[in-house]
VEXNUKOL-590534 format. One record per residue (C-alpha): x, y, z; residue in one letter. Coordinates in pm, 1 decimal. Layout:
BEGIN
<<X Y Z> 'A'>,
...
# end
This chain:
BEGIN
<<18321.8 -8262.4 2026.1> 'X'>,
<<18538.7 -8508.5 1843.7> 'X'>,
<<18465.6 -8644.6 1498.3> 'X'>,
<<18370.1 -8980.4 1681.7> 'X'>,
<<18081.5 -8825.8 1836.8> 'X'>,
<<17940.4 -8629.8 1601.3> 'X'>,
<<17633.7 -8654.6 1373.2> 'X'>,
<<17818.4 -8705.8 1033.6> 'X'>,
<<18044.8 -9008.9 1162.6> 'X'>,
<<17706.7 -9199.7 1277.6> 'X'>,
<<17608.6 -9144.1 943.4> 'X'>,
<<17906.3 -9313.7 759.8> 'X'>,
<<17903.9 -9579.3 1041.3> 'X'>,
<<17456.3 -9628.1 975.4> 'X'>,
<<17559.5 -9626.2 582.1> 'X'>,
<<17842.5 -9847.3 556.5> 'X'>,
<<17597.0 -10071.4 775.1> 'X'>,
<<17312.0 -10076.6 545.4> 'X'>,
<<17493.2 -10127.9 233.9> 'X'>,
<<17683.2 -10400.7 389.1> 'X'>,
<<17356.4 -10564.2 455.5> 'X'>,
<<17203.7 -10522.8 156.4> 'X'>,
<<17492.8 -10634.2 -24.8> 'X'>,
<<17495.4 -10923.8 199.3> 'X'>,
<<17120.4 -11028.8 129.0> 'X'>,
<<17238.1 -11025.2 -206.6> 'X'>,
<<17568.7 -11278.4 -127.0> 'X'>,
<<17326.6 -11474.4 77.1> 'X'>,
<<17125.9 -11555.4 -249.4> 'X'>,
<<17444.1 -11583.9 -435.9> 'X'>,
<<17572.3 -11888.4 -175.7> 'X'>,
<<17195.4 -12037.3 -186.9> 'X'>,
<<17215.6 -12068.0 -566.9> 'X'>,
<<17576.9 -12162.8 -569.5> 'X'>,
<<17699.9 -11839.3 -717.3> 'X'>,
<<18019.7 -11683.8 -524.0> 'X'>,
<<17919.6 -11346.2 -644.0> 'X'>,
<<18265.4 -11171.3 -607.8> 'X'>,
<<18167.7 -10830.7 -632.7> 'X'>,
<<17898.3 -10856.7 -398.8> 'X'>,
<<18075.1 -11032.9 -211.4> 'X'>,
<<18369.0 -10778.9 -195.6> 'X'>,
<<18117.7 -10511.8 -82.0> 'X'>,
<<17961.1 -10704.8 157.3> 'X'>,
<<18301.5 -10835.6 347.9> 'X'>,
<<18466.2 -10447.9 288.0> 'X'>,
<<18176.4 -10266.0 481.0> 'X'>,
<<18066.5 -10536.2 717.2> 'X'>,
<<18466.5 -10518.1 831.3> 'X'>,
<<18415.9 -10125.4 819.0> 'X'>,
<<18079.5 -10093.0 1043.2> 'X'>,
<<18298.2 -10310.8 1286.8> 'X'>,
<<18585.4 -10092.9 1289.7> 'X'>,
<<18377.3 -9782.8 1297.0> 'X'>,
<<18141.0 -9920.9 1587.7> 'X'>,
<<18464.5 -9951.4 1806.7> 'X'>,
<<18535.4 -9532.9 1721.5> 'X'>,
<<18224.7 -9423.3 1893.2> 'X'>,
<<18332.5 -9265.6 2255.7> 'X'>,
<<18226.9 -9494.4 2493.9> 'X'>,
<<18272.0 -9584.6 2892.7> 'X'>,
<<18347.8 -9923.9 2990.6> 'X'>,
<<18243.3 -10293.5 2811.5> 'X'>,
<<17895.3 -10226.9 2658.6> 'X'>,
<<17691.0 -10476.3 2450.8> 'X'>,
<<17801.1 -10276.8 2104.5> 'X'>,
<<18158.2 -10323.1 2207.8> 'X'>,
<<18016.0 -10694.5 2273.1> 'X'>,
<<17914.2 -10743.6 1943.3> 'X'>,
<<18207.2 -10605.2 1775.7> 'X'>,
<<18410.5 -10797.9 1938.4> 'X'>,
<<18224.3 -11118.0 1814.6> 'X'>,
<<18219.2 -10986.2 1473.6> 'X'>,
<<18571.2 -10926.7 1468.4> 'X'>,
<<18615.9 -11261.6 1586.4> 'X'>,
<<18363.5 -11428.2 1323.0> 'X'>,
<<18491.4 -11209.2 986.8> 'X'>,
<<18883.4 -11288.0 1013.6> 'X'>,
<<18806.9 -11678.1 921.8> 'X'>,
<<18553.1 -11551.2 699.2> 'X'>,
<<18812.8 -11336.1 536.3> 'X'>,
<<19107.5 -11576.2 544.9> 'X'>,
<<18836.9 -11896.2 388.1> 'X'>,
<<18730.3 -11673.2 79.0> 'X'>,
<<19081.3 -11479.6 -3.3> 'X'>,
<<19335.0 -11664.5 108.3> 'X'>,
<<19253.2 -12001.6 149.7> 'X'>,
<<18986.9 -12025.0 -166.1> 'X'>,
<<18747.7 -12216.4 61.3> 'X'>,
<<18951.0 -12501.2 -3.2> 'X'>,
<<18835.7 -12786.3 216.0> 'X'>,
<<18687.4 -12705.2 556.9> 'X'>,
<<18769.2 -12340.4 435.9> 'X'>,
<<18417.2 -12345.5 215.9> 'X'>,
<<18157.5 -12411.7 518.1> 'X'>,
<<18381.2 -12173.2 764.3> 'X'>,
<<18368.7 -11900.1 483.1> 'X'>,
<<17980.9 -11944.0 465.6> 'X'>,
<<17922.1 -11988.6 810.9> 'X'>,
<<18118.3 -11704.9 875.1> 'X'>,
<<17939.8 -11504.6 615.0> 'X'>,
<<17640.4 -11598.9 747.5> 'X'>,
<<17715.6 -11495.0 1109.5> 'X'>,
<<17790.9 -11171.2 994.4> 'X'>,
<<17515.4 -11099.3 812.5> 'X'>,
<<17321.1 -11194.3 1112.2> 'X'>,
<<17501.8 -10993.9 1347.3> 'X'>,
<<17464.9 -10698.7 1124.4> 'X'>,
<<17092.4 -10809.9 1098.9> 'X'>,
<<17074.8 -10860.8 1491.6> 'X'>,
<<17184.3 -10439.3 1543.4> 'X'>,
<<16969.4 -10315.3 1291.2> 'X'>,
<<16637.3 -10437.7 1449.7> 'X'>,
<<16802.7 -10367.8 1789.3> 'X'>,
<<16840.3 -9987.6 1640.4> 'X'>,
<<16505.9 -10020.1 1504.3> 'X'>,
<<16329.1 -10062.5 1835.3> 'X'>,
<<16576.9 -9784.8 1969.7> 'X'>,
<<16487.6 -9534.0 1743.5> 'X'>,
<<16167.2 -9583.8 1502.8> 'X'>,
<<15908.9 -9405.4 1735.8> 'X'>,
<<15628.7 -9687.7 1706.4> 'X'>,
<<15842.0 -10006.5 1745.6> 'X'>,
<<16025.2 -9827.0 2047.9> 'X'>,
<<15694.0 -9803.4 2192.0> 'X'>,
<<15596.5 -10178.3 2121.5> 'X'>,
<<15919.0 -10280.6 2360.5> 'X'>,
<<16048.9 -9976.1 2525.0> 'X'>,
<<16305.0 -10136.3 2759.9> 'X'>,
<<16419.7 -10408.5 2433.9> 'X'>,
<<16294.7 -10741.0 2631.1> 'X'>,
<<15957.0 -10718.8 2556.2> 'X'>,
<<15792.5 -11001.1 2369.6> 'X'>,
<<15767.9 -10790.9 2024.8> 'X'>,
<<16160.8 -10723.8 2025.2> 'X'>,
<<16196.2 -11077.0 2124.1> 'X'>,
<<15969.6 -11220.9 1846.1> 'X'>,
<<16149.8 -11009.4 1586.0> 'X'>,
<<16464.0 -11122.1 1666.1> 'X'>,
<<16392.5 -11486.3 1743.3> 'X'>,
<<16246.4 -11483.7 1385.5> 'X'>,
<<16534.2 -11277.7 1235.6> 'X'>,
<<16803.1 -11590.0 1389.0> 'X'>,
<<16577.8 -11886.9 1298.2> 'X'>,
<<16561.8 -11685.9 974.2> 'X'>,
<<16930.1 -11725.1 924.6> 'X'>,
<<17016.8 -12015.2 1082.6> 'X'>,
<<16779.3 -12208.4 810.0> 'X'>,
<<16962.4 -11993.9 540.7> 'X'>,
<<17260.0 -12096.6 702.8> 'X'>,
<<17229.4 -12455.6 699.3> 'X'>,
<<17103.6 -12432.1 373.2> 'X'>,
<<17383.9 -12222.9 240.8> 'X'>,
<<17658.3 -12467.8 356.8> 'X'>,
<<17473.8 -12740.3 195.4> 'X'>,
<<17455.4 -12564.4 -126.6> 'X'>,
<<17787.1 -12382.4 -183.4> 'X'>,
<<18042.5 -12587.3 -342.6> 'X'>,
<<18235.1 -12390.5 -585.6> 'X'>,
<<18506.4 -12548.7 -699.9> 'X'>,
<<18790.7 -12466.2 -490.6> 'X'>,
<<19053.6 -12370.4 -753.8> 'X'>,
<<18848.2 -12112.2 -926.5> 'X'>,
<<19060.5 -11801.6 -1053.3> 'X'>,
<<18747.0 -11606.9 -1008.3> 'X'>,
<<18744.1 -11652.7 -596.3> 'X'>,
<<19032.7 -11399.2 -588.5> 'X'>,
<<18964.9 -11028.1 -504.8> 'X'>,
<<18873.9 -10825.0 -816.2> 'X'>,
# end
């Protein structure tokens, strides 16, 4: 069996997950109260790029809807990276860093409740087959969750753009 299969790389892949979603409730708060947070906000971009990279390890056959969603994510944190670190969300670069944040959060968000119908015995009985209408509630609540957050977060966040303190460290 290859390390990419086994018990203690799911582990690393579930951990790095949850931290980067905690850490990203917590950058979510910062960008609501206009607070960029850096260290959180380090955390949070470090392991929500590592659970992507990880997810595409696992041994899998053909285009699935993990591969799907790693794909997006991929596609959704190199703007998000580029706006904060390189660009100092100069300009456009502030809303594409928070939207991009936000997304991300989300999509993490979006695979743990999918997981959590997978695997916690009594919500994988609620919507065994994951189209049921309690897997749909939860996750129509979890987007219109974040997509008020998100609209309220763009609003919000205006650091100024030449801060010192928007670099890495």
């Amino acid at each position: 069996m290859s390390f990419f299969a086994s018990y203690t790389f799911t582990l690393i892949h579930v951990a790095l997950s949850l931290i980067g979603i905690v850490a990203g409730l917590v950058v979510l708060f910062g960008l609501l109260k206009n607070d960029p947070l850096n260290g959180w906000t380090l955390w949070f971009l470090v392991t929500t790029v590592a659970t992507t990279l990880t997810g595409f390890l696992f041994p899998f056959g053909g285009f699935t809807p993990a591969i799907g969603t790693g794909i997006v994510s991929s596609l959704v944190l190199a703007p998000t990276l580029l706006a904060r670190y390189t660009f100092q969300l100069a300009g456009a670069w502030r809303w594409i860093y928070v939207v991009g944040a936000v997304v991300s959060l989300y999509l993490n968000c979006f695979v743990l409740v999918v997981q959590a119908f997978l695997k916690v015995p009594p919500l994988h009985a609620l919507a065994p087959q994951g189209t049921e209408p309690p897997f749909v509630l939860a996750q129509g609540v979890v987007l219109v969750l974040f997509v008020i957050a998100g609209f309220l977060a763009v609003r919000r966040f205006h650091p100024a753009a030449t801060q010192p303190e928007l670099a890495p460290g």
